[in-house]
N, C-alpha and C positions, 0 to 999 in steps of 0.2 A: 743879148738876152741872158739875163743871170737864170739857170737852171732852178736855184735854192727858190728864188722871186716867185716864178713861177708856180713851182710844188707849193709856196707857201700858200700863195692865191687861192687853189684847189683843195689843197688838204684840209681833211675830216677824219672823223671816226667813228667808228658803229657804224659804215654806213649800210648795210646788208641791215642791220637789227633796225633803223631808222624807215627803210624805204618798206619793211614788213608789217611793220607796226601800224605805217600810216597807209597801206594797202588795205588791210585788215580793219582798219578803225571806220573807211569807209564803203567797203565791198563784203565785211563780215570776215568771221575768223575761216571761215571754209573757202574762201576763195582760191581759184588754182594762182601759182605763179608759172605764167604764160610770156612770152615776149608780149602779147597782147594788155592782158592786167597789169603789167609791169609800162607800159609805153608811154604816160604818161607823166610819169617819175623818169626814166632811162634816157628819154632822148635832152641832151642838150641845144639840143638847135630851137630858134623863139617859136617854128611850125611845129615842133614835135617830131610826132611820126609820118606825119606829112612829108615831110623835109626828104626822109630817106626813101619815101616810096615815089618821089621824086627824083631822087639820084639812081635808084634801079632802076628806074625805067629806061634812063639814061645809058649806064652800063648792061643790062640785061645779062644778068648773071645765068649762067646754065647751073644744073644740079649736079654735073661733076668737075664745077671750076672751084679755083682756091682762089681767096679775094683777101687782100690788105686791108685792113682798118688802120690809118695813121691819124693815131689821136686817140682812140678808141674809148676814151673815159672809161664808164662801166660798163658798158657794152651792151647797150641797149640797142642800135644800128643794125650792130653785127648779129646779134640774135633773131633780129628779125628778119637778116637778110638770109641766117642758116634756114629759119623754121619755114619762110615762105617760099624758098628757091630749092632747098634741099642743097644748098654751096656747103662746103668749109669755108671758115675764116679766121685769120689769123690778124688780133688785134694788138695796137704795143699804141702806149701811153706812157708818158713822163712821170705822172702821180701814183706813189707807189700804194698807197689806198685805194685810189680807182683797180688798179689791177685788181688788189685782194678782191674789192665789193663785186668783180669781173666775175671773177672765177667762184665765187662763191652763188652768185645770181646762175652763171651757167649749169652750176648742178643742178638748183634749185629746180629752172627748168628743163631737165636732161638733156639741155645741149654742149656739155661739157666735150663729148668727144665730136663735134665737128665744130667749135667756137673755142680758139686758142686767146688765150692773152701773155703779152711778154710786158715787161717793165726795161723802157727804152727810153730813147729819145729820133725822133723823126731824120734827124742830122748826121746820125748813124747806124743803121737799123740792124739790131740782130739776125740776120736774115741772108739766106743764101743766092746768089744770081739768080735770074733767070726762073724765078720759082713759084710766081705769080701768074694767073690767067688775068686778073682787073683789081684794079688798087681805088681806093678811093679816102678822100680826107673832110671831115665836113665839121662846119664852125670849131675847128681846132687849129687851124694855124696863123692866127692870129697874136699869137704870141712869138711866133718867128721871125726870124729878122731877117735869117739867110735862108729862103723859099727858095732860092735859084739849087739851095745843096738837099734841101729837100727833094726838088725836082727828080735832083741826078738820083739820088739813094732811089728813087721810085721809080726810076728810068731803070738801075741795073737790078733791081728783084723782079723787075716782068720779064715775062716771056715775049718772043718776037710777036707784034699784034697786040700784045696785050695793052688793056683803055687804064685812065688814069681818070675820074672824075673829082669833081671839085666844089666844095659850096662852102664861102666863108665872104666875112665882112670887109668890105677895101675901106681904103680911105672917099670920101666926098670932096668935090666941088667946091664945098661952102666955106671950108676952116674946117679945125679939127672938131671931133665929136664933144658931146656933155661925158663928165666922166662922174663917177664910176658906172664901169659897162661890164656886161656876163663875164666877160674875158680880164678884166684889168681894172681896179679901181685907179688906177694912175696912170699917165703915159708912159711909165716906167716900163711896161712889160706889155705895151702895145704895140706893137709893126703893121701900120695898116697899107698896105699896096696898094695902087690903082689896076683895072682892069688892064692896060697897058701893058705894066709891071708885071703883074701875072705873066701874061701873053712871053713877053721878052725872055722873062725866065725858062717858062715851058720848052722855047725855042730855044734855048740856049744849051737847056738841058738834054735836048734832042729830040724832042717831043713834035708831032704831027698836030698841029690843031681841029680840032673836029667842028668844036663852037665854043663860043667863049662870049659872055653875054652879065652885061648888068640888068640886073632885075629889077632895084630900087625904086624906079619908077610905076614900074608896072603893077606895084604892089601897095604901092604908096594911099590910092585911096582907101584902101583895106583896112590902113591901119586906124582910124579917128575912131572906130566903134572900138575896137579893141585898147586903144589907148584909152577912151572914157573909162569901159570897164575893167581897167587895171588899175586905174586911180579912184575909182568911187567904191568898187567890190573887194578890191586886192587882189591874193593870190588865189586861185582855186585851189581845193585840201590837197589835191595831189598834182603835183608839177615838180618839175627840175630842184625847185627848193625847202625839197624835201632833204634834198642830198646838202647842197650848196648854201643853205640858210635864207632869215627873211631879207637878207638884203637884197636879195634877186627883183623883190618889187621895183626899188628905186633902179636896179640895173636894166631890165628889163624898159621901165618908163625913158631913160636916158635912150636907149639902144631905139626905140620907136622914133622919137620927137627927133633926135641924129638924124634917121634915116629921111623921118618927112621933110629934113630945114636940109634935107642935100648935104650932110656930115657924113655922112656912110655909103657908101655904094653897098650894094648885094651881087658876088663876082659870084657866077658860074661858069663850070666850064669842062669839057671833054676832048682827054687828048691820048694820042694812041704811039705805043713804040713801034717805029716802022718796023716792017719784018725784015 
């Protein structure tokens, strides 16, 4: 994985001034900045904020545990997992703009002192032993190649017990995906793992399996409504490509028609450091 590749794929600028603008253009100028009024634009994942109140459920965060965001973009996940849990969270991202757009969205909505963000990479995490209650990574490691050294870096910042959850794109069955996708216009700076793969690594890493499960199917009728209306309507005024630009349409449409022709798996998954 080239690092440079990567940031270049992601990086922006304005993006604080960008995601306010287009909040305001369509909720008015008084609108609060909430993880809520923000969630639409914040989350990276193709559900949204569905995605993450999907992964709490999963880990069920208590309101005095500290939780990892690896990957964290801007931190839309993690804001919502502070303002609804009453958690800390401590997020670290590759793109040193996503950070800024982090911290500057955090004040925005006074969650700056319980939602940290660092500018890192997943492969080596600024971050001390043992210092985590639940970590979780979600459509961000995609761009990794070495997930088994992932694994371990998230294996030694939990604490004994502490859950690891997971939601990101694997490889499919079918051949490779359509590209460009959310993650990579190229295969260049694509690592897509099988459910398998995951598992191996986890295990490898030292990790307890809890469940570990492809979704792709299960979801699969879902998507033909949503695929028509991303191709006839486009994008709606506020989403992800706000931040990430309009080519999200055509990434977005690849990343669907993948998934329905069995190009993508949907890897979920939950694992705990034994105590």
């Amino acid at each position: 994985m080239s690092k440079g590749a990567v940031e270049e794929h992601y990086a922006s600028t304005d993006i604080t001034a960008r995601v306010l603008t287009a909040l305001r253009a369509v909720n008015g100028p008084d609108v609060p900045i909430t993880p809520d009024t923000l969630a639409p634009i914040d989350h990276f994942h193709g559900k949204g904020a569905v995605a993450i109140e999907e992964l709490a459920a999963l880990l069920q965060p208590q309101a005095g545990d500290h939780l990892l965001d690896i990957g964290c973009g801007i931190g839309g996940p993690a804001r919502w997992i502070a303002a609804k849990y009453g958690s800390r969270v401590t997020g670290v991202d590759l793109t040193a703009a996503f950070c800024e757009a982090a911290r500057e969205l955090n004040s925005l909505t006074g969650l700056a002192d319980r939602v940290r963000v660092l500018h890192g990479s997943a492969l080596s995490l600024p971050l001390p032993d043992n210092s985590f209650d639940r970590a979780y990574s979600q459509a961000a490691l995609m761009n990794v190649s070495d997930k088994r050294s992932v694994f371990c870096e998230a294996f030694r910042v939990l604490r004994p017990g502490g859950l690891l959850a997971l939601s990101l794109a694997g490889a499919g069955s079918a051949g490779d995906p359509r590209y460009p996708l959310p993650w990579a216009t190229t295969p260049d700076i694509s690592f897509l793992a099988t459910p398998d793969e995951i598992r191996g690594d986890l295990l490898a890493a030292g990790f307890q399996i809890v469940l570990l499960h492809d979704t792709a199917a299960a979801v699969a009728a879902s998507l033909a409504p949503v695929l028509k209306q991303l191709e006839t309507e486009g994008l709606p005024p506020l989403s992800s490509h706000v931040v990430m630009g309009e080519d999200e349409k055509e990434w977005r449409i690849n990343a669907m028609r993948s998934q329905a022709e069995g190009r993508l798996s949907l890897i979920e998954a939950l694992a705990r450091k034994p105590v």
